[in-house]
C-alpha positions as a printed Julia matrix, in Angstrom:
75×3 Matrix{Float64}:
  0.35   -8.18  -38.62
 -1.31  -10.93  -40.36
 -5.27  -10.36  -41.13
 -5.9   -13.9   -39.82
 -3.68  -13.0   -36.29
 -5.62  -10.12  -35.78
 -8.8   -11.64  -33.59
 -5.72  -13.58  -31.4
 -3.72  -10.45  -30.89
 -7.0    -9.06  -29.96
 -8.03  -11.54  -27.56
 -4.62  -11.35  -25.93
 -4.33   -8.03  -25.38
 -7.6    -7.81  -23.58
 -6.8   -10.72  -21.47
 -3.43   -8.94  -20.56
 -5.64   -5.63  -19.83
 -7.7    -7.26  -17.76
 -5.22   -9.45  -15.74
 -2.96   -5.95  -15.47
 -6.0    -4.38  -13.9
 -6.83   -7.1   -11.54
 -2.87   -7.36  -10.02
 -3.14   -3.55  -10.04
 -6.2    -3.31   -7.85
 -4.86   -6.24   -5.91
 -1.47   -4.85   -5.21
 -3.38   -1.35   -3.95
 -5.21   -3.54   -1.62
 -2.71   -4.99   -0.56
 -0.51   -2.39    0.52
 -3.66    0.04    2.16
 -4.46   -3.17    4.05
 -1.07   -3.25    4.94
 -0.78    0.12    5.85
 -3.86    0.58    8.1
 -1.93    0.31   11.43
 -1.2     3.77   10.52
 -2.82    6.66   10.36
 -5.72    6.57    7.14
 -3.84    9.25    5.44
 -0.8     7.65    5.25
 -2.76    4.46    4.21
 -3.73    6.13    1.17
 -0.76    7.63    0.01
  1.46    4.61    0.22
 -1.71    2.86   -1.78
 -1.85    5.51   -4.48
  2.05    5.51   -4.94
  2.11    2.18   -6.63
 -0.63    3.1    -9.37
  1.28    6.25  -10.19
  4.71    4.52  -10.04
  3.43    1.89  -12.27
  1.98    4.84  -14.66
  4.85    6.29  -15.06
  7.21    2.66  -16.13
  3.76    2.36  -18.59
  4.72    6.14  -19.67
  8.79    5.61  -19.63
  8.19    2.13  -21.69
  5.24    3.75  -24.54
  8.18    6.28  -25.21
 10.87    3.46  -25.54
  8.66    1.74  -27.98
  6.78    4.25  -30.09
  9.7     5.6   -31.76
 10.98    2.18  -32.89
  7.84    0.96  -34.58
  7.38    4.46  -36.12
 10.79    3.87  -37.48
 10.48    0.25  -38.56
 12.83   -0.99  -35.59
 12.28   -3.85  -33.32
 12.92   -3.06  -29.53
């Protein structure tokens, strides 16, 4: 990357990890809000099943991507 891209790259990345974190915490609302009819434990496991879900495409997708740019490749 280009020295003078650098602060733009930066400034993206922390909007995107910032905007990630607010739909995250939204979407976990969301669904325990949802699911409160029910009983609380219930409630909580259906809202802690989309953070881990959402780990684990995060997980799948670092291990899709770090091998190409170690190699040179684009994905």
């Amino acid at each position: 990357m280009e020295h003078s891209l650098v602060c733009a790259a930066s400034g993206v990345f922390n909007a995107t990890h910032h905007l990630g974190g607010a739909l995250g915490s939204a979407a976990t609302g969301a669904l325990l809000q949802a699911r409160l009819g029910h009983t609380p434990t219930t409630a909580t496991q259906a809202a802690l099943a989309f953070p881990v879900a959402a780990l684990l495409v995060g997980l799948a997708c670092c291990a899709v991507v770090r091998p190409a740019a170690a190699t040179g490749q684009t994905v």
